[in-house]
One Martini backbone bead per residue (centre of mass of N, CA, C, O) as a GRO file, in nm:
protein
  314
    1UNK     BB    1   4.347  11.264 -10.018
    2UNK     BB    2   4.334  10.905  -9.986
    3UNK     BB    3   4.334  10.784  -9.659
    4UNK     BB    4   4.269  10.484  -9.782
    5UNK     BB    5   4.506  10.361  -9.904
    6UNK     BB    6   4.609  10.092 -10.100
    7UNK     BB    7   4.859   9.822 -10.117
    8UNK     BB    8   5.001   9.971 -10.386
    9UNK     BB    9   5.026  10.254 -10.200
   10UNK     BB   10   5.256  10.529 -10.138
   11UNK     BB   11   5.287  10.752  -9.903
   12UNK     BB   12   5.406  11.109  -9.887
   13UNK     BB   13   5.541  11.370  -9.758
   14UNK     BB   14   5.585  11.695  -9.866
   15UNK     BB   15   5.769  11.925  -9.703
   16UNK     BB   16   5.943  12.046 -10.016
   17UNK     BB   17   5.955  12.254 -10.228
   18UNK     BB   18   6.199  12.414 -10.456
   19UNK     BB   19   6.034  12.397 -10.729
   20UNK     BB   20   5.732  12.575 -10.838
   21UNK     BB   21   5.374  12.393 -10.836
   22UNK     BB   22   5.232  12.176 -10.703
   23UNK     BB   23   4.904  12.258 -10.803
   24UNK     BB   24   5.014  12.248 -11.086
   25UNK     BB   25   5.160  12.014 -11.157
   26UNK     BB   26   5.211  11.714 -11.386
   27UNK     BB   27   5.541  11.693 -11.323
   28UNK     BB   28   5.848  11.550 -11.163
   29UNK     BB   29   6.095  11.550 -10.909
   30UNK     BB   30   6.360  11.336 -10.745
   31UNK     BB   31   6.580  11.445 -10.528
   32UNK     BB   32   6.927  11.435 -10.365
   33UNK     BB   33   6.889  11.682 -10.222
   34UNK     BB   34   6.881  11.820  -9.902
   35UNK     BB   35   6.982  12.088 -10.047
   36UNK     BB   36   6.899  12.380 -10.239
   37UNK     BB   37   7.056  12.578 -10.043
   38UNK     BB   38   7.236  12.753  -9.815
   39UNK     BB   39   7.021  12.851  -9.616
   40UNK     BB   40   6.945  12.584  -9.499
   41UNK     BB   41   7.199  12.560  -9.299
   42UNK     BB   42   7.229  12.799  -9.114
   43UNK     BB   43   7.477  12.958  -9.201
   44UNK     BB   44   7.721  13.135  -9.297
   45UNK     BB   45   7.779  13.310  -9.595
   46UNK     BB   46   7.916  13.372  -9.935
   47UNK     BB   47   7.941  13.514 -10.226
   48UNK     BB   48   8.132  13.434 -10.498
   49UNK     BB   49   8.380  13.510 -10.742
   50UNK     BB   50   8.583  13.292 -11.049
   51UNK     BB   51   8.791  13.357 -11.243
   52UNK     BB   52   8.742  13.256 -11.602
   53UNK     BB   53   8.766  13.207 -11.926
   54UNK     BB   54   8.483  13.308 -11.999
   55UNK     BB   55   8.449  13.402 -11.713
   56UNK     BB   56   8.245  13.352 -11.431
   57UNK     BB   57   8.218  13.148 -11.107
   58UNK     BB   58   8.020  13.105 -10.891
   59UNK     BB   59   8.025  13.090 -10.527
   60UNK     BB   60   8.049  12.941 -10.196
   61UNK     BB   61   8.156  13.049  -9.860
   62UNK     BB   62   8.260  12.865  -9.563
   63UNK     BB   63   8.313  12.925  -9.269
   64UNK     BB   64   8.409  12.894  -8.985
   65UNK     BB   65   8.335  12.856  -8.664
   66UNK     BB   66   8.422  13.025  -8.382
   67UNK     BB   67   8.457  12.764  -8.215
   68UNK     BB   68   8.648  12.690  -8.431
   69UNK     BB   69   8.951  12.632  -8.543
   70UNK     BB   70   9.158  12.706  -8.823
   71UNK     BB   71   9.342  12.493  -9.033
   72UNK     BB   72   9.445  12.615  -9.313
   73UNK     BB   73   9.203  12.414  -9.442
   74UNK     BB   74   9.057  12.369  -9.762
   75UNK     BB   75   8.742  12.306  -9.906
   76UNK     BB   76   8.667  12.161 -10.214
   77UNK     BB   77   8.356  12.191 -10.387
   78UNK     BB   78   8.231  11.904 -10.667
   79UNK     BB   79   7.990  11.831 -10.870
   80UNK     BB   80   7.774  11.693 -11.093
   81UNK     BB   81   7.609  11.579 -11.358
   82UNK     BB   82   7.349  11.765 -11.426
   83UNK     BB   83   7.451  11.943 -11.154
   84UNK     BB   84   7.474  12.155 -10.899
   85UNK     BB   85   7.607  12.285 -10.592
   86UNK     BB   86   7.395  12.212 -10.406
   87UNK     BB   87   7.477  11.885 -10.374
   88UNK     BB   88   7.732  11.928 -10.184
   89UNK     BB   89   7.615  12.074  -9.923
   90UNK     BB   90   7.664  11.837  -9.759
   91UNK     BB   91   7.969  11.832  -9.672
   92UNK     BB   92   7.988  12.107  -9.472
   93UNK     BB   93   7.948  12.042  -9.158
   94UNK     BB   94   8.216  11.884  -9.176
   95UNK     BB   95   8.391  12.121  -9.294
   96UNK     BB   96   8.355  12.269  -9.034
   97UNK     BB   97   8.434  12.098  -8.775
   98UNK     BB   98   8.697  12.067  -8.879
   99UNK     BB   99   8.791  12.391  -8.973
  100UNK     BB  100   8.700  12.439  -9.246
  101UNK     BB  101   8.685  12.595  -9.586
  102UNK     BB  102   8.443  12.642  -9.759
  103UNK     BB  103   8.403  12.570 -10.142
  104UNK     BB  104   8.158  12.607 -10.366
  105UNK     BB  105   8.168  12.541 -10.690
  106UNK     BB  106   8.146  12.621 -11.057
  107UNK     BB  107   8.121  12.494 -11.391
  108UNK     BB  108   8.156  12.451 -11.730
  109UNK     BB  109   7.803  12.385 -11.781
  110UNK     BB  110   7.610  12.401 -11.540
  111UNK     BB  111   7.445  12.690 -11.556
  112UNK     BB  112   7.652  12.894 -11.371
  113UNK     BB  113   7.874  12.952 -11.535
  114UNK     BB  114   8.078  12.985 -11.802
  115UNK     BB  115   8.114  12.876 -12.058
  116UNK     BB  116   8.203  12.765 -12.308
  117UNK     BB  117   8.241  12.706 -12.684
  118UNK     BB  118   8.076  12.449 -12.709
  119UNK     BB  119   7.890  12.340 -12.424
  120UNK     BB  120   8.016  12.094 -12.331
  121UNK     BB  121   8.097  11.800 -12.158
  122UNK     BB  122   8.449  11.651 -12.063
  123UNK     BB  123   8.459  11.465 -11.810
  124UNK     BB  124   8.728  11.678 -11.697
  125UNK     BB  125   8.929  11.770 -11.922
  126UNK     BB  126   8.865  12.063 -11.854
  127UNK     BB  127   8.721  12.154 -11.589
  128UNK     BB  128   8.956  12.180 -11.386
  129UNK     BB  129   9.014  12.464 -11.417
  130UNK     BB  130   8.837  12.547 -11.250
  131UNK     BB  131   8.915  12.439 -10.994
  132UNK     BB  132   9.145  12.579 -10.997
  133UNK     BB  133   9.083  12.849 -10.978
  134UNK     BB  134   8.937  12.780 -10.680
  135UNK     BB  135   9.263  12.697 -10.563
  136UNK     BB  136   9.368  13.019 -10.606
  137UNK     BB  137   9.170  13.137 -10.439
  138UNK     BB  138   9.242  13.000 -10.175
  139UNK     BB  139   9.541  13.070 -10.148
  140UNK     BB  140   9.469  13.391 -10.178
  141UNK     BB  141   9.342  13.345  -9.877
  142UNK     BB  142   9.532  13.125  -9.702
  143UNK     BB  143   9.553  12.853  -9.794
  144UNK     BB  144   9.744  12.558  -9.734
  145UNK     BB  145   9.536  12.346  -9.776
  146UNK     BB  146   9.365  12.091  -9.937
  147UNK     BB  147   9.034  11.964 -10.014
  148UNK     BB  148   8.871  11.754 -10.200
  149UNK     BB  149   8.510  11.732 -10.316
  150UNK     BB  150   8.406  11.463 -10.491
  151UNK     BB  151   8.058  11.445 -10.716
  152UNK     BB  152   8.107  11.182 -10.954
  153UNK     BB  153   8.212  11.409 -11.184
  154UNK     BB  154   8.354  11.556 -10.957
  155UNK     BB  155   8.574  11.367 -10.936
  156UNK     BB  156   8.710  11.339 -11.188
  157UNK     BB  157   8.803  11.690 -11.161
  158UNK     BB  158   8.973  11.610 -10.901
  159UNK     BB  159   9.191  11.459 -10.979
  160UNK     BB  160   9.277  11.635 -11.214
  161UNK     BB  161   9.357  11.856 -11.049
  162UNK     BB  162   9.569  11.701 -10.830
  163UNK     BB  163   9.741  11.641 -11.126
  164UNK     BB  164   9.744  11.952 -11.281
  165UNK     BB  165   9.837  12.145 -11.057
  166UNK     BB  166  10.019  12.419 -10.979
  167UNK     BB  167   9.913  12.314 -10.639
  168UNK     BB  168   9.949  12.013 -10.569
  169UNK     BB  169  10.111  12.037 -10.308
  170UNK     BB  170   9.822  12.158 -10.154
  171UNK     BB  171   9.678  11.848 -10.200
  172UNK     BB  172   9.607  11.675  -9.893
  173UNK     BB  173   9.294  11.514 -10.051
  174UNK     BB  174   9.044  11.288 -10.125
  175UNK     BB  175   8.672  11.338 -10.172
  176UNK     BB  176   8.452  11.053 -10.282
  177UNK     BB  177   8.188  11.010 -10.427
  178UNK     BB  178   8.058  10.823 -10.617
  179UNK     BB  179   8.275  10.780 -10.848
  180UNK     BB  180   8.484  10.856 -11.164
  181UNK     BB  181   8.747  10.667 -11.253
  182UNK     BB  182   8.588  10.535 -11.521
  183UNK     BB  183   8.426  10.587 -11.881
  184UNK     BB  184   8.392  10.315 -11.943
  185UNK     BB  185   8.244  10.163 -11.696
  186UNK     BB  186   8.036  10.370 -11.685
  187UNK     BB  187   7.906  10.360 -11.985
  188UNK     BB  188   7.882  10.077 -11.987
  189UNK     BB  189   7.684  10.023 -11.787
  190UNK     BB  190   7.437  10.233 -11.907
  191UNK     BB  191   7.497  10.084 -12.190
  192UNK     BB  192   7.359   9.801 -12.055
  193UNK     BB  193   7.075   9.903 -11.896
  194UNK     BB  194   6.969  10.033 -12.188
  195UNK     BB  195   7.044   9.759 -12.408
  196UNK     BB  196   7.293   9.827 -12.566
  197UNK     BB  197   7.528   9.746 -12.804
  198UNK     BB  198   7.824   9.668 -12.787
  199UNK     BB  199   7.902   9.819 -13.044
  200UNK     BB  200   7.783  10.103 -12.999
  201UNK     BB  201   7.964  10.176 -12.768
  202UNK     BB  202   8.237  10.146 -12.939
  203UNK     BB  203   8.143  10.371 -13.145
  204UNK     BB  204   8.132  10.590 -12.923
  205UNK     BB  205   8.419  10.590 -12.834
  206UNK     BB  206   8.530  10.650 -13.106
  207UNK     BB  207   8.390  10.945 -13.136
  208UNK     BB  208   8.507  11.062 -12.859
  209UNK     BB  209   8.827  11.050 -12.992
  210UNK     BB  210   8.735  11.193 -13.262
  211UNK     BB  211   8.841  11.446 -13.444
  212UNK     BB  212   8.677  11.397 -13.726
  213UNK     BB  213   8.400  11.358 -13.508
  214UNK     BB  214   8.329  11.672 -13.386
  215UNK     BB  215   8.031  11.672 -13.511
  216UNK     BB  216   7.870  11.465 -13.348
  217UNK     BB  217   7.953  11.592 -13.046
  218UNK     BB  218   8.055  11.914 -13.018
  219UNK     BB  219   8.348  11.910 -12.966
  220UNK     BB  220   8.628  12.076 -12.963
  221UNK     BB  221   8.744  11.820 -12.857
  222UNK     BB  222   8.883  11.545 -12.781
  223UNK     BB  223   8.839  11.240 -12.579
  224UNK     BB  224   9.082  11.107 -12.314
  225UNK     BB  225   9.010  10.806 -12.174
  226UNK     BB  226   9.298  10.721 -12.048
  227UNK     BB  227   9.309  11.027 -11.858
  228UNK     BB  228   9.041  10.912 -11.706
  229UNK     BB  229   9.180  10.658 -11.599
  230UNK     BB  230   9.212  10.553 -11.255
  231UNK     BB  231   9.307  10.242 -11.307
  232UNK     BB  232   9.499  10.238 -11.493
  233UNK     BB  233   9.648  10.527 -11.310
  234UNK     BB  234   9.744  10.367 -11.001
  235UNK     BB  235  10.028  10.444 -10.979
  236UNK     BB  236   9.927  10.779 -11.021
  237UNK     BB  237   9.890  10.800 -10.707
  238UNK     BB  238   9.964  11.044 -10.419
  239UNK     BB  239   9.685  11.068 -10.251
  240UNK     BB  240   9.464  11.089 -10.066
  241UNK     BB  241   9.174  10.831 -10.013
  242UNK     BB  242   8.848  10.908 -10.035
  243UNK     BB  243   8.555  10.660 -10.037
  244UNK     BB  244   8.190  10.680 -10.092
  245UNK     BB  245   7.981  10.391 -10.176
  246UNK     BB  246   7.725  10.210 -10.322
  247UNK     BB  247   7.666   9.907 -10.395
  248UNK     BB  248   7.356   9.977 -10.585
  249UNK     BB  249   7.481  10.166 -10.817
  250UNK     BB  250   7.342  10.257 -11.122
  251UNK     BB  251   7.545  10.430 -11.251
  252UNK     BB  252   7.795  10.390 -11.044
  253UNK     BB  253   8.029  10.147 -11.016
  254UNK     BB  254   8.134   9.992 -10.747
  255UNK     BB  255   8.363   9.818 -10.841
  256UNK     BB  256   8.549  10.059 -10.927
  257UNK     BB  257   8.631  10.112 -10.642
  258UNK     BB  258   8.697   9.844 -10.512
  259UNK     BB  259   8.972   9.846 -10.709
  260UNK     BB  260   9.121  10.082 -10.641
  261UNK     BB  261   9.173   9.954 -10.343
  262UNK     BB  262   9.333   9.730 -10.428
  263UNK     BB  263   9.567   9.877 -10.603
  264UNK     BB  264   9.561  10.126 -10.339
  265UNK     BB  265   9.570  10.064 -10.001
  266UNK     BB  266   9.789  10.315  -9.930
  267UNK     BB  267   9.537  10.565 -10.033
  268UNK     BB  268   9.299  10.405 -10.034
  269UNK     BB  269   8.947  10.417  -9.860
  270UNK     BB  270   8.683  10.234  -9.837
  271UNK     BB  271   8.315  10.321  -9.803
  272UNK     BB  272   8.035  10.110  -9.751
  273UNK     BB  273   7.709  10.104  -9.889
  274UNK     BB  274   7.438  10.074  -9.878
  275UNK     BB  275   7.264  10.195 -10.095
  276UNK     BB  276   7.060  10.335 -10.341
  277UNK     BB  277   7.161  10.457 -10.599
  278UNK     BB  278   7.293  10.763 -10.665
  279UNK     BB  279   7.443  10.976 -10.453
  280UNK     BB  280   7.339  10.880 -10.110
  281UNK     BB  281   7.486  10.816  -9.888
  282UNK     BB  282   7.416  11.041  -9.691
  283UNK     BB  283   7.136  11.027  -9.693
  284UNK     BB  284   7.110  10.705  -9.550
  285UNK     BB  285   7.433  10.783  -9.381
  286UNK     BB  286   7.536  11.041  -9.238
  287UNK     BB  287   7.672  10.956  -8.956
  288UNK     BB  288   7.900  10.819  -9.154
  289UNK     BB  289   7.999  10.984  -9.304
  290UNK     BB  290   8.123  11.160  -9.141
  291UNK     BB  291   8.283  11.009  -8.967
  292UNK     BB  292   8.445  10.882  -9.207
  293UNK     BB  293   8.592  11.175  -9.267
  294UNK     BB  294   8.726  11.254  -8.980
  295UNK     BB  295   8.878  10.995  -8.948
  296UNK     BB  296   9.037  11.059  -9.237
  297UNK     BB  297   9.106  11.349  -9.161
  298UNK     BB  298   9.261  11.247  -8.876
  299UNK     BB  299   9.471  11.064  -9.098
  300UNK     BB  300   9.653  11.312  -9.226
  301UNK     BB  301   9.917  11.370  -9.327
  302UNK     BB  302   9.989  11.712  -9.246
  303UNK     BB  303   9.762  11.815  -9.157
  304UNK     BB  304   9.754  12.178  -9.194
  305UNK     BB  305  10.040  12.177  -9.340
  306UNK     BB  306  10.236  12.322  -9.537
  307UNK     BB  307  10.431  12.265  -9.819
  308UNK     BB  308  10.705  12.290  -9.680
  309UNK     BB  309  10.668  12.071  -9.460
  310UNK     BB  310  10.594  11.850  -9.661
  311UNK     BB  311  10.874  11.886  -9.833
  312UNK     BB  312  11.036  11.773  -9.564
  313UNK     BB  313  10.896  11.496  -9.503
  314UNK     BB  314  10.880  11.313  -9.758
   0.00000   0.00000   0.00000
């Protein structure tokens, strides 16, 4: 490397390669993943199966450590599109430090679950069935409580699982991080930086709730972007909810957070990042998203009690 580069050159150390090989590489990406691996977490952790419709989704099970009592409530993390478990695992220290049991899961199409039959992703519209299945592993391990810790297209598909779980009174909050509120305003952001005709844009949409063309989407069912929109139905939203999101995010709109929060403001509570880039806000001011969690972590009504005391009380 040279020594002496000019003032248009960047130098930085490498610190960790993840995969492959340095030496031999032609071309590579930077990752948002502080973590590659659990072990790189330094803590005990179980490798865990959950059936699921098409065969099983490994997991990976963090106890909460011996010196911190279990509060009978579990986080269950949730990763993003065409990203991995590994993903979440920023999440893990603070969910650890409250005393929560938390499992990291994988769902249909990460490359980690059974695919589905289609293989393609359905933005939540059925992933969410993983995510149940996970909150059923959980209850059946003694879980009281759950927090669903939803990353991108992951709050996504925690919303819906928080609302279609047969375990729904189970779910005392989400956290989401950079979330996925409404995909049409997610799409239309993307399709509008990559510079596509507003016309191209809603023939999209129109396709993909299309049951007659879903030869061109290879999806088994059409998506209901109405039932994933989730500003349109702030209405029936009903579990408390942290938002941690960056000002600005290219990706997904940081908009639609601060909407979430206007229209919701007894439920929903927004904490504002500087980062740049999607989904990165942990990396940038990690002692302050911890911090935003713990402390609506233990201003949450019934944190650790049973369901049966949550409909005692409500």
């Amino acid at each position: 490397m040279d020594s002496h580069p000019d003032q248009n050159t960047v130098v930085r150390a490498v610190e960790r390669v993840d995969s492959g090989d340095l030496t031999l590489a032609s071309a590579g990406i930077w990752s948002g993943y502080v973590y590659s691996k659990p072990e790189q977490l330094g803590v005990p952790y179980e490798d865990v199966e959950i059936p699921v419709a098409n065969g099983v989704a490994p997991a990976w099970r963090f106890d909460p450590p011996a010196s911190v009592e279990a509060s009978g409530v579990w986080a269950i993390h949730v990763h993003g599109m065409g990203g991995r478990r590994a993903g979440t695992l920023r999440g893990i220290p603070i969910a650890r430090r409250l005393g929560l049991t938390s499992l990291v899961v994988s769902f249909r199409n990460d490359g980690d679950a059974a695919p589905s039959y289609d293989g393609r992703y359905n933005l939540g519209q059925t992933e969410w069935r993983d995510v149940e299945a996970g909150i059923n592993y959980a209850v059946s391990n003694g879980a009281e409580r759950i927090v669903l810790f939803g990353w991108s297209l992951g709050a996504s598909i925690a919303l819906q699982a928080a609302a279609l779980s047969p375990n729904s009174s189970r779910v005392a909050g989400l956290v989401l991080d950079a979330p996925v509120l409404d995909w049409r305003t997610t799409l239309a952001a993307n399709a509008k930086a990559a510079r596509l005709p507003r016309p191209v844009v809603h023939l999209g949409f129109s396709i993909l709730r299309s049951k007659a063309l879903r030869w061109v989407t290879g999806l088994a069912e059409p998506i209901c972007l109405d039932s994933l929109n989730w500003l349109a139905r702030a209405t029936e939203l009903n579990k408390p909810i942290l938002v941690l999101h960056g000002e600005k995010d290219d990706t997904t709109p940081f908009e639609a957070s601060r909407k979430a929060a206007s229209l919701r403001p007894d439920l929903v509570r927004l904490v504002e990042f500087a980062s740049e880039g999607h989904s990165l806000e942990w990396n940038v001011d990690p002692e302050k998203w911890e911090r935003s969690v713990e402390e609506w972590f233990y201003g949450l009504p019934l944190a650790g009690s049973s369901p049966e005391q949550a409909g005692a009380q409500s």
